[in-house]
Structures are given as C-alpha cells and as structure tokens.
C-alpha positions as CSV (number, residue, x, y, z in Angstrom):
1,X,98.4,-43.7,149.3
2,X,101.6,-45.1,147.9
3,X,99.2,-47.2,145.3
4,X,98.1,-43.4,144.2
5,X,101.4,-42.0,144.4
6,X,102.6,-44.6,141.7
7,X,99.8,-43.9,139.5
8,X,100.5,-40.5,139.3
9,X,104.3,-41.1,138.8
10,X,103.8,-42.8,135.7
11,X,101.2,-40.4,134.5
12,X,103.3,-37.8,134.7
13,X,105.9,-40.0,133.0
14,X,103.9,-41.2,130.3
15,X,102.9,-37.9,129.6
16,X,106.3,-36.2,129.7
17,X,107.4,-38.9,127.1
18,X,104.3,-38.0,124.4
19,X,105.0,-34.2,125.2
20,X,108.6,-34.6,124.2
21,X,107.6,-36.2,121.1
22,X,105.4,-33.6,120.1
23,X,107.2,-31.8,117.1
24,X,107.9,-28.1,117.5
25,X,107.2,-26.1,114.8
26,X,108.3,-22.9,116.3
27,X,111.5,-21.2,114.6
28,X,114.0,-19.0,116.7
29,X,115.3,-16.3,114.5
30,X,118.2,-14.7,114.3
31,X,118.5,-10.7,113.2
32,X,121.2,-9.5,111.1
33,X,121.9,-5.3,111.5
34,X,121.4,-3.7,107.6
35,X,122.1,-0.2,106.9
36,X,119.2,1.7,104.7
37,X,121.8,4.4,103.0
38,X,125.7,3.4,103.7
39,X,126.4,6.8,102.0
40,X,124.7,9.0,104.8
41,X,125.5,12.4,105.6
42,X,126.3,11.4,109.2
43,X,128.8,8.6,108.5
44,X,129.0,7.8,112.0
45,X,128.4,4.1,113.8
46,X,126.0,4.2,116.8
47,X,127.8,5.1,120.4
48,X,125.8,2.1,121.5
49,X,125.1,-1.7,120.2
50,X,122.2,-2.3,118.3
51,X,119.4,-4.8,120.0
52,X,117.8,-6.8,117.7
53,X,114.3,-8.0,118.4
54,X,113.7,-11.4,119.8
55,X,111.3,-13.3,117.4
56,X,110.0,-16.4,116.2
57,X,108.1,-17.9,113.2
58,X,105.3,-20.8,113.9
59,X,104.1,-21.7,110.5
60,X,102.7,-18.7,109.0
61,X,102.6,-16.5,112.9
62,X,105.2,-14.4,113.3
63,X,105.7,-13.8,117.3
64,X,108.0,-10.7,118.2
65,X,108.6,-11.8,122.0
66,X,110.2,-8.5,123.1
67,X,109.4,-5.0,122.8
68,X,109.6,-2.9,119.4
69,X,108.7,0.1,118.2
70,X,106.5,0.3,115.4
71,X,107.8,-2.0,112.2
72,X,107.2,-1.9,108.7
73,X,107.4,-5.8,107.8
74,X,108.7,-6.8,104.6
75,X,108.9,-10.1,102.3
76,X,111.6,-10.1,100.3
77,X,112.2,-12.7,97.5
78,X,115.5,-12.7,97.0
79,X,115.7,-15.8,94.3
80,X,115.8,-14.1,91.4
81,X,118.0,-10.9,89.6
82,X,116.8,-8.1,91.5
83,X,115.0,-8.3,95.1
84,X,111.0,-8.4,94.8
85,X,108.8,-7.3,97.7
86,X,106.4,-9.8,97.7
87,X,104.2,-8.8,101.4
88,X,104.8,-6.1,103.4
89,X,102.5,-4.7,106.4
90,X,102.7,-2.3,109.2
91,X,102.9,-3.7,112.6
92,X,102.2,-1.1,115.8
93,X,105.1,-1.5,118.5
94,X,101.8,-2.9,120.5
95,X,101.3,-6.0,118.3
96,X,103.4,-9.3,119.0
97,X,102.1,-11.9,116.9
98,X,101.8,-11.1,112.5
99,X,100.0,-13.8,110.5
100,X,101.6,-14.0,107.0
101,X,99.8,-14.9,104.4
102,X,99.3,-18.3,103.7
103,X,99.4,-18.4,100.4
104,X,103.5,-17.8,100.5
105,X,105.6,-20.7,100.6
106,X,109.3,-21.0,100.0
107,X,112.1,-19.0,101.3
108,X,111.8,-15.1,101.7
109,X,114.0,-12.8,103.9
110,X,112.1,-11.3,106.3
111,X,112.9,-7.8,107.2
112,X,111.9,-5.3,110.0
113,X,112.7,-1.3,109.5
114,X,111.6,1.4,112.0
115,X,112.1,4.0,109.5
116,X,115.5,4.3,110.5
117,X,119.0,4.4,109.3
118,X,119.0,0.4,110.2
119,X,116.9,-2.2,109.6
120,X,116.9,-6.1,110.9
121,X,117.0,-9.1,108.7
122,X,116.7,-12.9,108.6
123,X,116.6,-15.7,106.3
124,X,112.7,-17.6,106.7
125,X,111.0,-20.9,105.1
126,X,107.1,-20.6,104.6
C-alpha cells in the first residue's frame, strides 16, 4: 500500500511540474469606460459605477466570462491618421466565446458598445 501510495505521489508530482510548464496563451483584459457623444443633452455622470465585462482573449477566441447584454464588437486599427474599423460583429448577451478572424494579426483595440451612451475598450495583440 505505501509502495502505491508513492507511485501516485510522484505521478501527481511529475504531472503538476509538466502542467505548470504548459504555456498559457489566455489574455486577461482589462476595459476602459468611453463615452459615445461627450456633448450629450443629458450631461450627467451615472448615479452608479460602471461594470465592465470580465473577458479574455485565447489566440483568436474571445471569452466574455460574465454576463452582458447584447454587444456590437468592433476592431479598431488605430495605427494610422484616422481610426479604421477593420471587423465588427454582433454578439447576443447569450454568446460567451467570439472567434476573430484569423486572418488579423497585429494590434487592434477591441471595443464593446451596447448601443449606449458608453462603450468599453481595450488594447489587443492578434
């Protein structure tokens, strides 16, 4: 018994070592608050603080680990003079995982808008 016990010690172990090896791809982003037309009628800040979504990008997937209400998702290349849209899709509050095209590769900022007076924002690498 203690023969079996050690054999499973170290294969739990050995394995723990090659899983904490494994390279994450998996990206934790991190929303910014932007505000679609400063010059509203309203001029008034929300009462209460604004909850960004919890995401994360793995490779081309992104994974929207909370709930959301319905999104438009934009790609925005933001390299050149003026801002160019290079992707955008609608995603239903029910979907959590968005696979981007593959075909994209660089830096883009990713942005999520509701159809709101705000939108949320973050810096990617495809």
């Amino acid at each position: 018994m203690k023969k079996i016990f050690s054999i499973v010690a170290l294969l739990l172990l050995v394995g723990g070592a090659v899983f904490a090896q494994a390279p994450s791809h998996v990206t934790e982003l991190t929303f910014q608050v932007g505000i679609t037309d400063p010059t509203g009628s309203s001029g008034e800040f929300p009462r209460c603080p604004i909850n960004p979504p919890s995401a994360s990008l793995d490779d081309h997937t992104l994974y929207i680990n909370s709930e959301h209400p319905a999104y438009t998702l934009y790609l925005v290349d933001t390299t050149g003079d003026e801002p160019d849209v290079v992707y955008q899709v609608y995603v239903p509050a029910n979907v959590n995982a968005v696979v981007l095209p593959s075909t994209l590769s660089g830096t883009y900022e990713l942005q999520l808008y509701d159809g709101g007076q705000y939108y949320f924002y973050s810096d990617i690498e495809l």
